[in-house]
FIFI-657653 format. One line per field, with one value per residue: residue in three letters; chain; x, y, z of N, C-alpha, C in turn. Coordinates in steps of 0.1 Angstrom, whole numbers, plus 5000, padded with zeros to 4 digits. Each point is the difference from the previous one (the first is absolute). Layout:
<atoms>
koltor <- Ala/...
numar <- A/...
n_x <- X/...
n_y <- Y/...
n_z <- Z/...
ca_x <- X/...
ca_y <- Y/...
ca_z <- Z/...
c_x <- X/...
c_y <- Y/...
c_z <- Z/...
</atoms>
This chain:
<atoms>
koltor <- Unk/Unk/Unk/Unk/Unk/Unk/Unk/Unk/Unk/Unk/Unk/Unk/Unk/Unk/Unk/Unk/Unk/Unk/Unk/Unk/Unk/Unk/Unk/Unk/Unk/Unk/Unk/Unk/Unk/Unk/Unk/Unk/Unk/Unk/Unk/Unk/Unk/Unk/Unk/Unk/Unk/Unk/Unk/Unk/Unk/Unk/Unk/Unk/Unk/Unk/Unk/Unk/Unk/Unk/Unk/Unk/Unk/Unk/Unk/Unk/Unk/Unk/Unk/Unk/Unk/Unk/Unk/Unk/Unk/Unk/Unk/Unk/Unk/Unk/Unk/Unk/Unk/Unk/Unk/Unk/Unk/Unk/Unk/Unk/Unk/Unk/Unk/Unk/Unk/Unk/Unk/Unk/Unk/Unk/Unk/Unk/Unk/Unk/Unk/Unk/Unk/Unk/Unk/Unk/Unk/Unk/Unk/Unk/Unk/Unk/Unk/Unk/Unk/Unk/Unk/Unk/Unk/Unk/Unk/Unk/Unk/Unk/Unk/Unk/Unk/Unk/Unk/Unk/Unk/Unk/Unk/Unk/Unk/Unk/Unk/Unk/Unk/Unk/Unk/Unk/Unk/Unk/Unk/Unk/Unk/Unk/Unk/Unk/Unk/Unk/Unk/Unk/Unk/Unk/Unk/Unk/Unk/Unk/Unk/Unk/Unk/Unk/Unk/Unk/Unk/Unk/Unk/Unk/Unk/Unk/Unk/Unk/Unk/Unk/Unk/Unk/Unk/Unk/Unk/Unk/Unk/Unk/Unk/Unk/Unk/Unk/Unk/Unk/Unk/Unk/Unk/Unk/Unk/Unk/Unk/Unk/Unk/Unk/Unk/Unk/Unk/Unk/Unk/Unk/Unk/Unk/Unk/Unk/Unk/Unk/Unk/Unk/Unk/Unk/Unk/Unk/Unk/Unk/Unk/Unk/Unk/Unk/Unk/Unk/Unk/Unk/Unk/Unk/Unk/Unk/Unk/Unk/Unk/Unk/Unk/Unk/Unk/Unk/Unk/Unk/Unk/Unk/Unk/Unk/Unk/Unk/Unk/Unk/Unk/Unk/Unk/Unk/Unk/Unk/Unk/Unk/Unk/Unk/Unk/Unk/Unk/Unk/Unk/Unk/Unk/Unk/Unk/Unk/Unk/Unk/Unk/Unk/Unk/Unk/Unk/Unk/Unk/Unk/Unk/Unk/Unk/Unk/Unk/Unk/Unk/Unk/Unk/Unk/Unk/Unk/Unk/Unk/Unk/Unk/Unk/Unk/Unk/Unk/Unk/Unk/Unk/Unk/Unk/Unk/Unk/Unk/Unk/Unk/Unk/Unk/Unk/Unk/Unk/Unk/Unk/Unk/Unk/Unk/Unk/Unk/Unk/Unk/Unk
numar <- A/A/A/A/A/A/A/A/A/A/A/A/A/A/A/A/A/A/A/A/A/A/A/A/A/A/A/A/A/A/A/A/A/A/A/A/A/A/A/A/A/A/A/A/A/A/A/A/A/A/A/A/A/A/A/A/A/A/A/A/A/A/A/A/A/A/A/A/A/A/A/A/A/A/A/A/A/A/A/A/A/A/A/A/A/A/A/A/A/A/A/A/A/A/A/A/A/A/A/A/A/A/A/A/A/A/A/A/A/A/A/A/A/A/A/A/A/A/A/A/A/A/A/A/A/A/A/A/A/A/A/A/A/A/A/A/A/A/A/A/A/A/A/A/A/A/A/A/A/A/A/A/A/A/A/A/A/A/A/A/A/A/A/A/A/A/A/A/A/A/A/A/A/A/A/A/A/A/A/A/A/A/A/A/A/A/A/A/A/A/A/A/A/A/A/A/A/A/A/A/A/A/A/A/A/A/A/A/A/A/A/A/A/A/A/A/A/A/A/A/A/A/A/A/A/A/A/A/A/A/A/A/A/A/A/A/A/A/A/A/A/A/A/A/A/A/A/A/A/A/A/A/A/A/A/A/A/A/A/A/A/A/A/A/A/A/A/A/A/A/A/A/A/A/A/A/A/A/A/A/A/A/A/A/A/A/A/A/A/A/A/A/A/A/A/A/A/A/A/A/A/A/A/A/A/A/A/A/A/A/A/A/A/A/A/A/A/A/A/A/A/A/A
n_x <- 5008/4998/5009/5012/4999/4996/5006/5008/4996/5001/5011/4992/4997/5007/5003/4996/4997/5013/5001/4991/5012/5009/4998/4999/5017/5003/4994/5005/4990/4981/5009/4995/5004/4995/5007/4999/4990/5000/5005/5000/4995/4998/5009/4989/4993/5006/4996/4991/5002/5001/4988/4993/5003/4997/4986/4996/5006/4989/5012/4997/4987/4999/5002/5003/5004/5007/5004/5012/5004/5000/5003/5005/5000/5006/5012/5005/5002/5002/5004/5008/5007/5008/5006/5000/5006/5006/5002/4999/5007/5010/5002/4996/5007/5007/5001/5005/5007/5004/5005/4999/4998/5009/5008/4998/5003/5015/4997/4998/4996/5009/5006/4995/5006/5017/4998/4998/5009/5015/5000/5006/5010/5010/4994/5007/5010/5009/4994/5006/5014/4990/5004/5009/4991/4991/5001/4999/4990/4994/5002/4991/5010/4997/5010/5002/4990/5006/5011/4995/4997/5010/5016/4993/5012/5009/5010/5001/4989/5003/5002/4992/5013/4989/5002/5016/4996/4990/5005/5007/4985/5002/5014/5005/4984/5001/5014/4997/4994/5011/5009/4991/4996/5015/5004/4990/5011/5004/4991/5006/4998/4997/5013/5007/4988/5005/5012/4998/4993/5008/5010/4996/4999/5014/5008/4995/5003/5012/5003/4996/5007/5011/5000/4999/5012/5001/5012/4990/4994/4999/4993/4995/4997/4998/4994/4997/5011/5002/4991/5003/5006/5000/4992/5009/5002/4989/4992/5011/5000/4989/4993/5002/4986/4993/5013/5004/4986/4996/5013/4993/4987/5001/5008/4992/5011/4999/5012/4994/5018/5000/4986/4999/5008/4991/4988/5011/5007/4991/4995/5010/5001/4989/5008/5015/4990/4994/5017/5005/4991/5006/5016/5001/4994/5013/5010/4991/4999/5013/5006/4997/4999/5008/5004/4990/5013/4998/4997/4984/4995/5004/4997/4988/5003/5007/4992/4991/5006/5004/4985/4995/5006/4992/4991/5003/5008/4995/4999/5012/5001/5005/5001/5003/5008/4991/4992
n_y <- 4988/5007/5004/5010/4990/4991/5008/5000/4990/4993/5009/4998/4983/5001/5007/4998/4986/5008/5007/4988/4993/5008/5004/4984/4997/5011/4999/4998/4982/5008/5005/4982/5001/4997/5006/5012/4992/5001/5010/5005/4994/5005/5011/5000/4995/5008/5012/4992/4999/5014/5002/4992/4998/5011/4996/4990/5012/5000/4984/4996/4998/4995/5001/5014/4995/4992/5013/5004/4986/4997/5012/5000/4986/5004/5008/4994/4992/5012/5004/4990/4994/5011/5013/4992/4994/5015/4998/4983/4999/5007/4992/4987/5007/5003/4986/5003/5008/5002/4989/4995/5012/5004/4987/5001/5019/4993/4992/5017/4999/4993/5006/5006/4994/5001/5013/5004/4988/5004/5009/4997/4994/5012/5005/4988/4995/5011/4997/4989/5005/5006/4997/4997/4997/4993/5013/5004/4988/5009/5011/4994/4996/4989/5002/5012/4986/4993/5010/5005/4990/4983/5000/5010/4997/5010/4999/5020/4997/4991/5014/5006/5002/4997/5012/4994/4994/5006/5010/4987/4995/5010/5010/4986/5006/5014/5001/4986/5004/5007/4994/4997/5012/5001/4988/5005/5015/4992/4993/5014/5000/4992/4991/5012/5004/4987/5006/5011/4995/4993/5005/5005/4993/4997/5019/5002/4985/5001/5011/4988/4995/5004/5006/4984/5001/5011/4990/5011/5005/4987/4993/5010/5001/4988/5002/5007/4998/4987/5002/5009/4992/4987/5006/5008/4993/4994/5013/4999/4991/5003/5010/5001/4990/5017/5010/4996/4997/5018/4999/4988/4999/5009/4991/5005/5010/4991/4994/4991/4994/5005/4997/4984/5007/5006/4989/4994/5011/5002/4985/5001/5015/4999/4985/5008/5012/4990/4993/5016/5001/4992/4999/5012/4998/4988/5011/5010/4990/4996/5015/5014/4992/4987/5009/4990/5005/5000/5009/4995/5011/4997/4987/5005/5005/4992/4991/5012/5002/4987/5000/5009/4998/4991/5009/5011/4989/4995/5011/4998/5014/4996/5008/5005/5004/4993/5002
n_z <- 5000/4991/5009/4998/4993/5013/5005/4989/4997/5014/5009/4988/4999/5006/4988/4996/5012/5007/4986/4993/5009/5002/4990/4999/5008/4995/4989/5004/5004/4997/5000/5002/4986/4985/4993/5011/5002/4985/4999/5012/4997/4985/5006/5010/4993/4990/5013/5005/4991/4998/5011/4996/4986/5005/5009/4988/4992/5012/4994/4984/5005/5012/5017/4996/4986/5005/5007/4987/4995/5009/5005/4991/4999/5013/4994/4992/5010/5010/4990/4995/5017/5010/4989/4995/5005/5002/4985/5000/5009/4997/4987/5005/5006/4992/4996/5010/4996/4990/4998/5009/5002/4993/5001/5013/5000/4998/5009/4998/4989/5001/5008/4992/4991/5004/5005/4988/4994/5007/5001/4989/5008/5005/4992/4992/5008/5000/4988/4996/5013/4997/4988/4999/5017/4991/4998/5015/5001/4990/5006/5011/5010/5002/5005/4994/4994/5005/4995/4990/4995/5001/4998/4988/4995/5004/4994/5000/5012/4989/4993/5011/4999/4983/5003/5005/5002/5006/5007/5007/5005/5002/4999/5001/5008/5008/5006/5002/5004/5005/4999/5003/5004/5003/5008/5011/5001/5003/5005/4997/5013/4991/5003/4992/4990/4997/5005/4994/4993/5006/4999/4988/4992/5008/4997/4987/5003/4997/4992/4995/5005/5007/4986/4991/5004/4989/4992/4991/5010/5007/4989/4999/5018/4999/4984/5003/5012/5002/4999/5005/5005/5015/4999/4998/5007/5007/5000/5008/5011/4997/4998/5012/5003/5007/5004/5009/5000/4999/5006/5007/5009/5010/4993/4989/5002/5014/4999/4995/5004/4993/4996/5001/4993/4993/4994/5006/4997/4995/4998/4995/4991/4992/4992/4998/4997/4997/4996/5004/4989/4993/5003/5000/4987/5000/5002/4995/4988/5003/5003/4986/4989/5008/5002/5008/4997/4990/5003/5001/5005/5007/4999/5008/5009/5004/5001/4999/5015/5000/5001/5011/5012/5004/4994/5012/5005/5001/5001/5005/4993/4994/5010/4995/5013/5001/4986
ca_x <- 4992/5008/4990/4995/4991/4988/5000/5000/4991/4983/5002/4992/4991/5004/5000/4983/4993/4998/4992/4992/4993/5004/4986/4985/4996/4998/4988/4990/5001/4995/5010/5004/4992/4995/5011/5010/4997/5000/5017/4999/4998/5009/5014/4995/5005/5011/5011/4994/5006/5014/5003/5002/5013/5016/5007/5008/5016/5001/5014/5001/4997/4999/4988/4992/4991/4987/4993/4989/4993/4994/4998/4991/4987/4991/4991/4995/4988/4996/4993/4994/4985/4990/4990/4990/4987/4994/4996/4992/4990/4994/4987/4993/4997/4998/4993/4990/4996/4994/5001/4987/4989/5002/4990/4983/4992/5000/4993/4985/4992/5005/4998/4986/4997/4999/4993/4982/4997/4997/4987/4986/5000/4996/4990/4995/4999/4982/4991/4994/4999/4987/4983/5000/5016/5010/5008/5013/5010/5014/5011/5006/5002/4990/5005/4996/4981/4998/5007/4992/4982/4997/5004/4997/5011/5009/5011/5012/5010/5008/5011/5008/5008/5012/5001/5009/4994/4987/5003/5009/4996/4990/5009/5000/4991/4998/5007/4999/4986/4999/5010/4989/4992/5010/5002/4990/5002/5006/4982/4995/5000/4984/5002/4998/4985/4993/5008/4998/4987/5000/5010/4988/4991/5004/4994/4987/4997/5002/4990/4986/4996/4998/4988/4990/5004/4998/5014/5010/5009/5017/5008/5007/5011/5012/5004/5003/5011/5007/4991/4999/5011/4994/4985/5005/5011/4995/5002/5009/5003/4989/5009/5017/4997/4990/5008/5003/4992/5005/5008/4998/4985/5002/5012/4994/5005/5015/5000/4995/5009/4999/4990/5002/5011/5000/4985/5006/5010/4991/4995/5014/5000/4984/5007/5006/4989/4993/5004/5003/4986/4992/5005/4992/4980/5000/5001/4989/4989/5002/5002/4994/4984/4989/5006/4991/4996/5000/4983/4998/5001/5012/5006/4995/5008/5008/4999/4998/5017/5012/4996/5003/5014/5007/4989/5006/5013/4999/4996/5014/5005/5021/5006/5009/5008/4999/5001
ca_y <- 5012/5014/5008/5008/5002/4998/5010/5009/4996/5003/5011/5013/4996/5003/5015/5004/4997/5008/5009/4995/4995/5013/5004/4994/5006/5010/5004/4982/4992/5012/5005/4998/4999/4986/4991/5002/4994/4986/4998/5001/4985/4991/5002/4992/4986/4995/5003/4991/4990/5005/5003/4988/4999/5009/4995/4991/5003/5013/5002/5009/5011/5007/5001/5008/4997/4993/5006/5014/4991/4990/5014/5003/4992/5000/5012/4995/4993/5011/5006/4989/4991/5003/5006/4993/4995/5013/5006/4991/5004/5013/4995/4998/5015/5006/4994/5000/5013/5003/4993/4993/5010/5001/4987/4999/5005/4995/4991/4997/4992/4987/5001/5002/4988/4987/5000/4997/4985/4995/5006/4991/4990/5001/5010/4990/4996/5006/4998/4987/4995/5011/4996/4988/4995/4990/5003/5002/4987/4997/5012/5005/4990/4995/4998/5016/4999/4993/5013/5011/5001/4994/5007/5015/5005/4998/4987/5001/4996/4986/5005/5004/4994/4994/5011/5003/4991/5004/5007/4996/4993/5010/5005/4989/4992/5010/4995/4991/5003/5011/4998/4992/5010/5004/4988/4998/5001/4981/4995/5007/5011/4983/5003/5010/5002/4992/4999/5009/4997/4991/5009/5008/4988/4995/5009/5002/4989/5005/5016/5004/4991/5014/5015/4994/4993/5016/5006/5006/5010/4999/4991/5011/5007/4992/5000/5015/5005/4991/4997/5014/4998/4988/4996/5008/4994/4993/5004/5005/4981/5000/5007/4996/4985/4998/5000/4993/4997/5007/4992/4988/5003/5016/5004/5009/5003/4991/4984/4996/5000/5018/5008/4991/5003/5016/4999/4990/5009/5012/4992/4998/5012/4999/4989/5006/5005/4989/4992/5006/4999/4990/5000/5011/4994/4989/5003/5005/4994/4992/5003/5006/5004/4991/5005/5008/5013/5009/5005/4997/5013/4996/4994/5003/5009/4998/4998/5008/5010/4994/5000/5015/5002/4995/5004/5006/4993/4996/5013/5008/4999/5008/5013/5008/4999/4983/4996
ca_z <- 5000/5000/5008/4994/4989/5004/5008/4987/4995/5008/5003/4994/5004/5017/5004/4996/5006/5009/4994/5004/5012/5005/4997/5009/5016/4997/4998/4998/4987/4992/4994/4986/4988/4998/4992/5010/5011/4994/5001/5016/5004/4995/5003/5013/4997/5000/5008/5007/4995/5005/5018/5004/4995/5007/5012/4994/4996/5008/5014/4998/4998/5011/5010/4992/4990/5005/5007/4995/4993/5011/5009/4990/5000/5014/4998/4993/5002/5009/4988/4990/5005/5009/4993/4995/5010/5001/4992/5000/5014/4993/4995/5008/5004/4989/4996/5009/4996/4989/4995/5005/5001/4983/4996/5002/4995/4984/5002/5012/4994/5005/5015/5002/4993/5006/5009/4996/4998/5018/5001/4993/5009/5013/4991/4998/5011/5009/4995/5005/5007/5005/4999/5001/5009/4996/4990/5011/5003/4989/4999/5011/5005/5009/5011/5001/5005/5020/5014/4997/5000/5018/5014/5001/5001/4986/4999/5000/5013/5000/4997/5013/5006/4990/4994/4992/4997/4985/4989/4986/4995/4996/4995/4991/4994/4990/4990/4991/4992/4988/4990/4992/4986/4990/4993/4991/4985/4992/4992/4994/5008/5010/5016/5010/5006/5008/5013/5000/5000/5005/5014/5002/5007/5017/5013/4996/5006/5017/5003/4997/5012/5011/5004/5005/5011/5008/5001/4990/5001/5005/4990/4988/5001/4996/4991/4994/5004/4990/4987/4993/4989/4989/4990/4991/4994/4989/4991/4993/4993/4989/4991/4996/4993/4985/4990/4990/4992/4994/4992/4994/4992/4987/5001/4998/4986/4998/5001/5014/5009/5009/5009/5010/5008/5002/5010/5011/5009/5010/5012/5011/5004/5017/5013/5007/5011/5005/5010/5008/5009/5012/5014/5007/5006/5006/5012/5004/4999/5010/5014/5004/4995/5009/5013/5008/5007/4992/4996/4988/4993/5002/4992/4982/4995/4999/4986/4991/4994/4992/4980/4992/4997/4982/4989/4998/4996/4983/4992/5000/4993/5001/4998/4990/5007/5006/4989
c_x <- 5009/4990/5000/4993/4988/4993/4993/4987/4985/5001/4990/4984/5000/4998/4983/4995/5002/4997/4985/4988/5002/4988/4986/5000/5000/4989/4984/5002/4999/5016/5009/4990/4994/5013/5013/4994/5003/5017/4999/4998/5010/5012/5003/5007/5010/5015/4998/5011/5017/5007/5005/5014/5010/5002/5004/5014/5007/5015/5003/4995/5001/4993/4993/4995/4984/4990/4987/4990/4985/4992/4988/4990/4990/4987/4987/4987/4991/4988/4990/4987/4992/4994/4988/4992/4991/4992/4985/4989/4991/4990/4992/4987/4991/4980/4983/4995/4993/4998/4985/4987/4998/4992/4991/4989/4998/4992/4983/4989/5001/4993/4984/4987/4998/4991/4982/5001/4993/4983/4987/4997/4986/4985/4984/4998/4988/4989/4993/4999/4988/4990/5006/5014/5005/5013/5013/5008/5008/5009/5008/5006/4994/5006/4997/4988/4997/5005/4991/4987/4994/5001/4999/5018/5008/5012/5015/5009/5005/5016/5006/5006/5018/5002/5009/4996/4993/5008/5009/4993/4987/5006/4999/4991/4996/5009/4996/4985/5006/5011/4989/4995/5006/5001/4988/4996/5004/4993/4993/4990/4985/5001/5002/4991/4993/5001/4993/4983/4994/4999/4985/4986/4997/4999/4983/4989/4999/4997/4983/4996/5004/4991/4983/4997/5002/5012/5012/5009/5015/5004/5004/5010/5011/5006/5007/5014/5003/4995/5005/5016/4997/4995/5007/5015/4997/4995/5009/5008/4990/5012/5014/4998/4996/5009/5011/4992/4997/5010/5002/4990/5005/5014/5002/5016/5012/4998/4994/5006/5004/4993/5004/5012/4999/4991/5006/5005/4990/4993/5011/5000/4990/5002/5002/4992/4994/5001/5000/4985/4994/5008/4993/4987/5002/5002/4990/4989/5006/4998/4988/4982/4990/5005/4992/5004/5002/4984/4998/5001/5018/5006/4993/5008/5013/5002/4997/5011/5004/4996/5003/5018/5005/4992/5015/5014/4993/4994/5010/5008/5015/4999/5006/5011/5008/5008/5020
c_y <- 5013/5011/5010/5006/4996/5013/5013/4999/5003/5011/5010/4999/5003/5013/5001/4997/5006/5013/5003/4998/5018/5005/5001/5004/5014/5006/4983/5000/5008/5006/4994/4997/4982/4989/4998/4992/4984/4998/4996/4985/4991/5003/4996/4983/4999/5002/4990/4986/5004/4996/4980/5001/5006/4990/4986/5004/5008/5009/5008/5017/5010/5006/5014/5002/4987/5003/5011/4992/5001/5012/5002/4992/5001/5014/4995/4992/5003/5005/4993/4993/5006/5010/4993/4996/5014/5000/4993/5009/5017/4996/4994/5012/5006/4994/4999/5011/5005/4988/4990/5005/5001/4988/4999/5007/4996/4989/4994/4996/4987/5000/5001/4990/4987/5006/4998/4989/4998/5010/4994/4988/4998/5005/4984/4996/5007/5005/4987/4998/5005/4990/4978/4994/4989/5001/5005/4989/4992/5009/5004/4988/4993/5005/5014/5004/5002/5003/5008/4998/4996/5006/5014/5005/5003/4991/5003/5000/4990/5007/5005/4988/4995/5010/5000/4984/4998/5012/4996/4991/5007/5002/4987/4996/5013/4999/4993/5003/5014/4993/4984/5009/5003/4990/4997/5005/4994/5000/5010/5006/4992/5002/5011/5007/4987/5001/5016/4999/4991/5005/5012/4991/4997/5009/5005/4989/5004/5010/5000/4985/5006/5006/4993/4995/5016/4998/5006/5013/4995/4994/5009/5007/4992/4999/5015/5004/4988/5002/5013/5000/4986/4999/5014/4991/4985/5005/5007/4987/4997/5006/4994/4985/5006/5006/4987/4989/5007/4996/4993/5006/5013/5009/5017/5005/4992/4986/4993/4998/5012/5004/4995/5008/5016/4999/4994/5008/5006/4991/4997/5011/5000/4990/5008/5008/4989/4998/5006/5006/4987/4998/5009/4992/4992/5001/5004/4994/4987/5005/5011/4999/4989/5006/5009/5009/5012/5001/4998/5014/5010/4993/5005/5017/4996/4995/5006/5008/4991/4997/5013/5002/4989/5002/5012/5000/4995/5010/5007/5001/5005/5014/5007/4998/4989/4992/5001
c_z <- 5000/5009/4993/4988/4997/5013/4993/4993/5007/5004/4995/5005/5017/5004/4991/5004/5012/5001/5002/5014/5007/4991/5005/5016/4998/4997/4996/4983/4991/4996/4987/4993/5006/4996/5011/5011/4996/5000/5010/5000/4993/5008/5012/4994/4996/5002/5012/4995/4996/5012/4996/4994/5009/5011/4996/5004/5008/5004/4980/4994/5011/5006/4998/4995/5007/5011/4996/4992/5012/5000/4980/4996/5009/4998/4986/4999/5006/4991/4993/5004/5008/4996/4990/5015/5004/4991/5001/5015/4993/4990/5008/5008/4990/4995/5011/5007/4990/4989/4998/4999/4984/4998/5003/4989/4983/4997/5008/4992/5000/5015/5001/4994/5015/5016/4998/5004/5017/5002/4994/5004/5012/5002/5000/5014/5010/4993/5002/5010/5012/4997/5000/5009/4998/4990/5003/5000/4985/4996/5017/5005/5013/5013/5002/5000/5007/5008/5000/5005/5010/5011/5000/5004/4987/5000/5003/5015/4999/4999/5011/5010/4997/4987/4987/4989/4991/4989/4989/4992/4989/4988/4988/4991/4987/4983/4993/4993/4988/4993/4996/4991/4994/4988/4984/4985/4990/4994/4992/5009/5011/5013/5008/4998/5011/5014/5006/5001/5013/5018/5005/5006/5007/5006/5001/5008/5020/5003/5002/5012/5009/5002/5007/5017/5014/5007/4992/5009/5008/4990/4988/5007/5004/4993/4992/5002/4988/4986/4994/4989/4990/4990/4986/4998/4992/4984/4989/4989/4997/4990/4988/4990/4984/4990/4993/4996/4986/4988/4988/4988/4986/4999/4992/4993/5001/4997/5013/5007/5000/5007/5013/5010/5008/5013/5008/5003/5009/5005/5012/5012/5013/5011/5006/5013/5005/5015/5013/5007/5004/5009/5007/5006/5010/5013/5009/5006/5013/5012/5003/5001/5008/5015/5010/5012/4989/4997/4981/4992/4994/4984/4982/4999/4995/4980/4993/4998/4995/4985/4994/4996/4985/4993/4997/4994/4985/4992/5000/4986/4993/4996/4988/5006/5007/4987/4994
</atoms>
């Protein structure tokens, strides 16, 4: 190995990358172009693989040179990984901020589609279920009959005690019912009207046996603190099935694996909100909303602020300034 004419040689690449990295701690990343960040990585690697060769030859290249080697990758990766992981947390941010709010509103005819279905549901349910009780016992479950009707009680004191418990079990079951409506845009969108039509059915069923039973006021206000996000994040995974149903069905000026892929990013996009409202519901709905020392009046306010605050979060729009 000729050191010095291998010294000679990276030496340029050594000094631009610490040109470079003195730039970015200086005034941040934003200071270099596009083509200067794509250097920045490439010269990251392959002074990376310098640092290895010097300390190979280290007795001849020497402890200096392998130091400023060391002392410049470090800075380097400083840059490379942990700025990206910034940049990534900053999007993130970014995304749920304005980002999410954007999809939604780009997508509320979707959203609104899949909330009629549940409504038209529910709509049926207490229609029938008024004029025919035998019609409770094919949409309600037997065992919520007979808390209700026999024993004149509601069901959710089974949840006090085993709190952290139910709410993970809450949290699981919600999930798995919305990434079902998602799923369901597969089928060209069957199942997630069916799941959606269906879900409506079952509260429509139970709403309209309560009220018979003259226990609607603690059982809505059981329902309103959780429900006031739940039941909008279902429809949002409504949504999210019927686009990429969309897709498939009316791919409209693209390829259908295009559409497939545009209509999938923004069913992705609403996952993303999804998920984080139903942890929230789950929680709620585990510790706060069967929690008798919290007053029933109490809880229906509570719910109405938390529908209002996300009516309002999802009508948020980017600033000129923001932008």
């Amino acid at each position: 190995m000729n050191v010095k004419r291998w010294i000679a040689r990276r030496e340029p690449n050594w000094k631009r990358l610490d040109e470079l990295l003195t730039r970015i701690e200086k005034r941040g990343l934003r200071s270099l172009s596009t083509e200067e960040i794509k250097a920045l990585a490439s010269l990251y690697r392959s002074i990376s693989a310098d640092l290895a060769r010097a300390r190979t030859h280290q007795t001849l290249v020497g402890h200096t040179i392998v130091q400023d080697l060391q002392r410049l990758t470090s800075r380097g990766y400083s840059q490379v990984y942990q700025g990206s992981r910034k940049q990534e947390w900053k999007s993130a941010i970014d995304f749920y901020k304005w980002g999410l709010p954007e999809v939604i509103q780009q997508t509320i005819a979707y959203t609104a589609i899949a909330t009629g279905l549940f409504l038209l549901g529910g709509l049926i349910a207490w229609w029938f279920s008024w004029r025919d009780p035998q019609f409770l016992a094919l949409v309600v479950p037997d065992h919520l009959i007979r808390t209700v009707r026999d024993e004149g009680k509601l069901w959710m004191g089974s949840i006090l005690g085993s709190e952290p418990t139910a709410a993970s079990q809450i949290m699981t079951n919600n999930l798995g019912v919305t990434f079902k409506a998602v799923a369901g845009g597969m089928t060209i969108g069957v199942f997630t009207m069916f799941i959606l039509f269906m879900n409506g059915l079952l509260i429509g069923g139970v709403g309209t046996l309560v009220a018979q039973n003259n226990l609607a006021f603690p059982f809505w206000a059981f329902v309103f603190p959780h429900g006031s996000l739940e039941l909008p994040a279902i429809f949002f995974s409504g949504s999210a099935g019927l686009l990429i149903a969309r897709g498939i069905l009316l791919p409209g000026q693209y390829r259908r694996i295009d559409a497939i892929k545009v209509y999938g990013l923004k069913a992705a996009q609403l996952m993303f909100g999804v998920i984080p409202l139903l942890i929230v519901a789950g929680v709620i709905e585990g510790f706060f909303s069967p929690s008798p020392i919290v007053p029933d009046p109490l809880k229906y306010l509570v719910g109405i602020g938390l529908f209002i605050a996300l009516v309002r979060y999802c009508s948020r729009r980017r600033s000129t300034q923001s932008a």
